[in-house]
N, C-alpha and C positions, 0 to 999 in steps of 0.2 A: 504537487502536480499542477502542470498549468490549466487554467479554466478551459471552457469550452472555447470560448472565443479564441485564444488561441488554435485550437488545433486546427477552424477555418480558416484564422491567417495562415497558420503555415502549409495550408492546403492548396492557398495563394501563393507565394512563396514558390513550393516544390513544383506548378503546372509552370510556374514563369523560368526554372530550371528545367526544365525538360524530363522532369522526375514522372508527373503526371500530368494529364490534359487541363486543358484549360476549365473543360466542363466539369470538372472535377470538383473547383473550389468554387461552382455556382449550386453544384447539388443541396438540397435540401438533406440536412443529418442528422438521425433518432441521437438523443444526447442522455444514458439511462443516468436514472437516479443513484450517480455515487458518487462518496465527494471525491474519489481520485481516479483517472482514467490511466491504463496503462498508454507508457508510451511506447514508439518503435520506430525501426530503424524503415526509413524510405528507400523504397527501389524502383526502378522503371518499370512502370504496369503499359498492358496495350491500351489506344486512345479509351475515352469511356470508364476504366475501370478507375476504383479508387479502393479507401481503407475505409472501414466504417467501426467506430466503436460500438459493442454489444453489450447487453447487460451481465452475462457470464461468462463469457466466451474471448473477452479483451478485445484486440482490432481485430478484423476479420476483412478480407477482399469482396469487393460486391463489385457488379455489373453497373453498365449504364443506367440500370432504372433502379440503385440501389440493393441488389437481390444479395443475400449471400453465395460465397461460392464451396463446393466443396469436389473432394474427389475419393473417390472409391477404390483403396489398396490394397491389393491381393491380400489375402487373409486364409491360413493354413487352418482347413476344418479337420473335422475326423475323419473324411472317407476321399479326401480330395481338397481343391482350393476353390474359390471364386473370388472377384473382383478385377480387377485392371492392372497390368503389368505396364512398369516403367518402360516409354519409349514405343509403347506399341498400341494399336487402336483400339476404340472404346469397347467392352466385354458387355456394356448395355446397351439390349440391341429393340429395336422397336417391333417386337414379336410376344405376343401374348404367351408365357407359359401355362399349360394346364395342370403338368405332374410334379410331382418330387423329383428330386436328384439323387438324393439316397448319400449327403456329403454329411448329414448326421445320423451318425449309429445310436441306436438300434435298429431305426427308420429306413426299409427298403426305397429306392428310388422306385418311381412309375405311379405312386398314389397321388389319387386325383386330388386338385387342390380345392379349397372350398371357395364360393363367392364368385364361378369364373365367370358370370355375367357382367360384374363391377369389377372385375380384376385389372388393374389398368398394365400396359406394356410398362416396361424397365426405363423407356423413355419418356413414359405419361408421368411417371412418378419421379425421375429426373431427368429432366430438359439438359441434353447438350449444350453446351456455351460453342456457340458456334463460330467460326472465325469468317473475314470478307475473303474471298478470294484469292485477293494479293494482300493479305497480310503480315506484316513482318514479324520475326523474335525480335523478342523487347526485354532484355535481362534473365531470369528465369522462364519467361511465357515463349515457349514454341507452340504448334501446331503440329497434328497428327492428320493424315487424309485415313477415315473410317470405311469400313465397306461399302457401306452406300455411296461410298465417295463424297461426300459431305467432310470438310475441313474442321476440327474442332480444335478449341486452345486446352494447352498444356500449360501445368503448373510443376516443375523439378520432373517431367517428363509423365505427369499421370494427369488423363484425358481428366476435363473440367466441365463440373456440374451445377446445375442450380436444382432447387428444390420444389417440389409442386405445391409442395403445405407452408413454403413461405409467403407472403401476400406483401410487405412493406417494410422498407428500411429498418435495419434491426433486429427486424425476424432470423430467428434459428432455429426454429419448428424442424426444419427437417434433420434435425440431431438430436438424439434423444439421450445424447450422452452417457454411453456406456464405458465404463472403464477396464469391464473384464471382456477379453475377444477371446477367439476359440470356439467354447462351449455356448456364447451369446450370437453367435455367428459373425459374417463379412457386413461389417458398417460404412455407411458413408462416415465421412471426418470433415469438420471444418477448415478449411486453411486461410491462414492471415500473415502478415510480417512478421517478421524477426523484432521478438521485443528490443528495445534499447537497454540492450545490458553488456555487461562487461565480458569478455571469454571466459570468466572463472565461474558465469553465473547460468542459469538453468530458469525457465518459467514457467510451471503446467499447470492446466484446468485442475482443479480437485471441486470438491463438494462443497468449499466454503469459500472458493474466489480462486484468482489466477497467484499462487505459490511461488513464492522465492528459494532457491534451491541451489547447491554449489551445483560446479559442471557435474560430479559425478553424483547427485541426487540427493545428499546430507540438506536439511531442514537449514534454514536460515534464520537468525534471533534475533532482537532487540531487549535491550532491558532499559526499566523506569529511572536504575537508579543514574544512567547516565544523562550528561545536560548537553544543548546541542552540537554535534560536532566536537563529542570531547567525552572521550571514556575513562570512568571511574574504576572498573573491572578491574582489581589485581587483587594480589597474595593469594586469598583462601578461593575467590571467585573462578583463578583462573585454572583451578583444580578441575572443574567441571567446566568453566567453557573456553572455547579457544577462537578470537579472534580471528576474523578472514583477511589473512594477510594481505597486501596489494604489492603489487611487484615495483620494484625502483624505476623500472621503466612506465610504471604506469600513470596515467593523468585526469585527472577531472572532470568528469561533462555532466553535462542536464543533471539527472538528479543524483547521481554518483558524486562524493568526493570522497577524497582520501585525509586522512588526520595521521597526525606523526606520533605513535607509542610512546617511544624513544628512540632517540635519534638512529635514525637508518632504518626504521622498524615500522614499516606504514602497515594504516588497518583501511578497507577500506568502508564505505557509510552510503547509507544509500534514505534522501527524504530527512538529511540530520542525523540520523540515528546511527553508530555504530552497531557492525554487524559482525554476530558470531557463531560458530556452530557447537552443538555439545558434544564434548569429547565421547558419553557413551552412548551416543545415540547407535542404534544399530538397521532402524527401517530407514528406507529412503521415503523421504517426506511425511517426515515423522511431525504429528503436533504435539507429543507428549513432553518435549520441554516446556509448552508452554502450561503444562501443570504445575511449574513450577512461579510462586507466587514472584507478577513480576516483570518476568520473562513472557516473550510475543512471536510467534510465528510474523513471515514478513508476507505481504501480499504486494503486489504491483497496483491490481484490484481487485476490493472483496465482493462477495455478490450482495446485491441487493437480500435483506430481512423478506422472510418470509410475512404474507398478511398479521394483520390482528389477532385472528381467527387461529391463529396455532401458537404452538407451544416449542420448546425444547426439552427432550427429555433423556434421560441416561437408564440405557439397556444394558442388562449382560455382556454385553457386546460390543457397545459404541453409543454415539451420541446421535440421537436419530430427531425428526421434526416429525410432533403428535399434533393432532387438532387441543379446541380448547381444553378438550375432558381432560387431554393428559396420554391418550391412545396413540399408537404409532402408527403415523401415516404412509402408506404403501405406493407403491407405482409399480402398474403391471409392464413390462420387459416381454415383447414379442420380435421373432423374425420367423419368416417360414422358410423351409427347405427346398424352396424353388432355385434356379441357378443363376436370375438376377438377384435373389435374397430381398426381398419387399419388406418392409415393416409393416406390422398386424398389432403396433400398440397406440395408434392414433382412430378419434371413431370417425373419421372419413374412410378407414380401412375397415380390412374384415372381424368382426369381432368370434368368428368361430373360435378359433384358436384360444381367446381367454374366457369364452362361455362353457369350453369342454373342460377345463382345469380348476374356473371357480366353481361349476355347479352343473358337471356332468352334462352340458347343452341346457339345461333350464334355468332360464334368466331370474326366477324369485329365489332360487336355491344362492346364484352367485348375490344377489343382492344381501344374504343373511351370512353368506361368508366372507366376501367383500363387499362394504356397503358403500357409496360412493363418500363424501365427505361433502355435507351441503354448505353453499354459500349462503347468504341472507339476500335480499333482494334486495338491488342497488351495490352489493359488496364491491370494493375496488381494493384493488394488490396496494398497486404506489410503484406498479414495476410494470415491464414490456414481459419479464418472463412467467411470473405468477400471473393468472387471469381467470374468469368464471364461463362457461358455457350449460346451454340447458342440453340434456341427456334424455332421451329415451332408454328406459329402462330395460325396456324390453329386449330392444336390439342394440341395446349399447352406442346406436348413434347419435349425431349432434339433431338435436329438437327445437321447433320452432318456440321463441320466447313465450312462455304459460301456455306452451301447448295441456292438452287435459294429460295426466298422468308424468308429466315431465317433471324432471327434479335439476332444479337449479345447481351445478356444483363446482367447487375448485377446481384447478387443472396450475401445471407446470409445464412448460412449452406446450398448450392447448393439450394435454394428454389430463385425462380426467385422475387424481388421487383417493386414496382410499383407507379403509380402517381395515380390523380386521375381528369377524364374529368371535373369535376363544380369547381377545383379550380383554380382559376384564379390570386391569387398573393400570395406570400411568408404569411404566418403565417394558411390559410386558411384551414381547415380539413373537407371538407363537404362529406368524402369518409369514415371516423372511423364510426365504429359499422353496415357495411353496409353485409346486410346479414342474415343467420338466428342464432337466441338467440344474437342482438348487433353484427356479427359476430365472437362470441366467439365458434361456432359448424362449421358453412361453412359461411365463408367470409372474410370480410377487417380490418384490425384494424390500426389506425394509429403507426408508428414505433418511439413509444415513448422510448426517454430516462429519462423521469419525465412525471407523468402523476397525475394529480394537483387534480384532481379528483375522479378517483379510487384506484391509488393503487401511493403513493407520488414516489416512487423508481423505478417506471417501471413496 
């Protein structure tokens, strides 16, 4: 991958093409700690905007002041939908909800919601990207006029957001990256370019970095024993894997090249490496070939390591991230049943919702079934997305540095992580799906990076 320096050159480059602004390639850009960034295909953004690499999330679109951008997609719950329809104006609207909706079952709509003092409108918690007046479509980016009559930009025709709990280039706080929808409710999503990949190829977030994938979702491999640009793989090898063919019409670019089998028989290679997929794979984005001694899932880019301060461990289940001792670390998964759909798993939000599931509304009861996971004083990730804040126990919100009673703890996208009271030795998970719907609506889920079970990739 190219260093960083490039991607500002070419950020000079694409504004001097008409691709993007000028101010584009004078911005100031978060550069995460990894040694390879994904690339991607450039398209005409409106003035202002540009692409910003992230530390999990690959390139992502930001605003003139660097913000991430995201947008909100219809999403089929149990008793109805919410979110944003393609083409049509923004469903968040700047009105404080007080009740439920009654779009997840069991839960009648009309109950009142907790915290409506601090409950912010659907606009205070995401800020329309608003557009000037006369402004034009620029490739995908239209604009929609909203009820208020206020103009906002569109990305593939769904109204565009920023987030209130991002603060600074990089940030992606306001995605708490959930992979199961439905039962977890309607999420905001992040949106960015179209990776630089070939039509036959595929790229998505998983739990262990941005996933190499054919178009139709098969796992993509690399093996040690080949050398560069030049595959070893035959007779008994190619029993079990099978080469990703490249088409005769096809041709070389940036990190993509093609090598020749035998003659007429291209494969193609992406970083050096030939690439293959396993004939019996049967999950899509499967990492279980790479159980095999050797053999490597392929990443565009992987996430940044988690701190010092944890472990990896293998559960029943899958491959989860534990603190030192060895215990599996948690992340509580909130949304409420209001009909903007708010997130309730950050402590700027309300922490009703996971007070009433760890410990019946008493804050010493959840601290003994979920404990926080404490940092050391001074502790640093080495990452934008791992970070430490100090917690009020009591109320589960962010506390002033050494405030009296305050516990110092880790966090992933600023959401505070956790252990769990019944487990008692390294591999042990007796705290996943703890909560309501499995905790995929309000509760715990283990912090899996394979999950052997549900979903093979995280």
């Amino acid at each position: 991958m190219k260093p960083f320096g490039y991607v500002a050159f070419a950020a000079g480059l694409l504004a001097s093409s008409g691709l993007v602004s000028a101010a584009h390639a004078q911005a100031e850009r978060y550069r995460p700690p990894v040694a390879d960034l994904e690339a991607y295909s450039p398209e005409p953004l409106p003035p202002g905007f540009s692409v910003q690499h992230t530390d999990v999330d690959g390139p992502v679109f930001v605003d003139q002041n660097g913000m991430t951008l995201y947008t909100w997609p219809l999403n089929n719950l149990r008793n109805g939908n919410a979110g944003d329809r393609k083409n049509e104006p923004s469903s968040c609207a700047n009105e404080k909800r007080t009740v439920t909706t009654g779009l997840m079952s069991p839960y009648p709509g009309g109950l009142l919601l907790p915290d409506l003092e601090t409950r912010p409108t659907c606009q205070d918690a995401w800020p329309p990207v608003y557009a000037a007046a006369d402004a034009k479509p620029v490739g995908k980016w239209k604009v929609v006029q909203n009820a208020d009559g206020k103009t906002q930009w569109t990305y593939e025709g769904m109204p565009v957001y920023r987030s209130a709990l991002d603060h600074k280039p990089g940030d992606v706080v306001g995605s708490s990256r959930r992979w199961n929808r439905g039962d977890s409710g309607s999420h905001r999503e992040i949106i960015g370019p179209s990776p630089d990949a070939p039509p036959a190829f595929d790229v998505r977030t998983v739990a262990t970095g941005r996933i190499l994938s054919t178009d139709v979702g098969f796992s993509v491999y690399t093996w040690d024993g080949d050398a560069a640009n030049k595959s070893n793989c035959k007779g008994e090898c190619l029993k079990i894997w099978r080469p990703v063919a490249a088409p005769q019409t096809a041709q070389a670019r940036g990190e993509w090249g093609i090598i020749e089998r035998s003659p007429g028989i291209k494969q193609w290679t992406f970083r050096g490496k030939p690439l293959y997929t396993r004939i019996a794979e049967t999950r899509f984005r499967s990492l279980e070939g790479a159980d095999i001694a050797g053999w490597h899932n392929v990443y565009t880019q992987v996430d940044p390591k988690a701190p010092a301060d944890f472990t990896v461990q293998d559960t029943r289940v899958g491959e989860v991230i534990a603190d030192k001792t060895g215990k599996t670390v948690y992340q509580h998964r909130c949304g409420d049943d209001a009909q903007d759909q708010l997130g309730c798993d950050h402590p700027s939000q309300t922490q009703a919702y996971r007070m009433a599931v760890c410990g019946r509304g008493d804050a010493d009861i959840c601290l003994k079934t979920f404990p926080y996971v404490i940092a050391a004083p001074g502790a640093k990730s080495g990452s934008r997305i791992w970070g430490t804040m100090w917690i009020d126990p009591k109320t589960g919100h962010a506390a002033a540095a050494n405030a009296p009673g305050a516990l110092h703890v880790w966090t992933y996208r600023e959401r505070p992580v956790y252990t769990h009271g019944l487990d008692k030795a390294p591999g042990e998970i007796n705290g996943d799906g703890w909560g309501e719907f499995n905790g995929k609506r309000n509760g715990y889920k283990g912090f899996f990076l394979r999950d052997d079970f549900l979903n093979n990739a995280g």
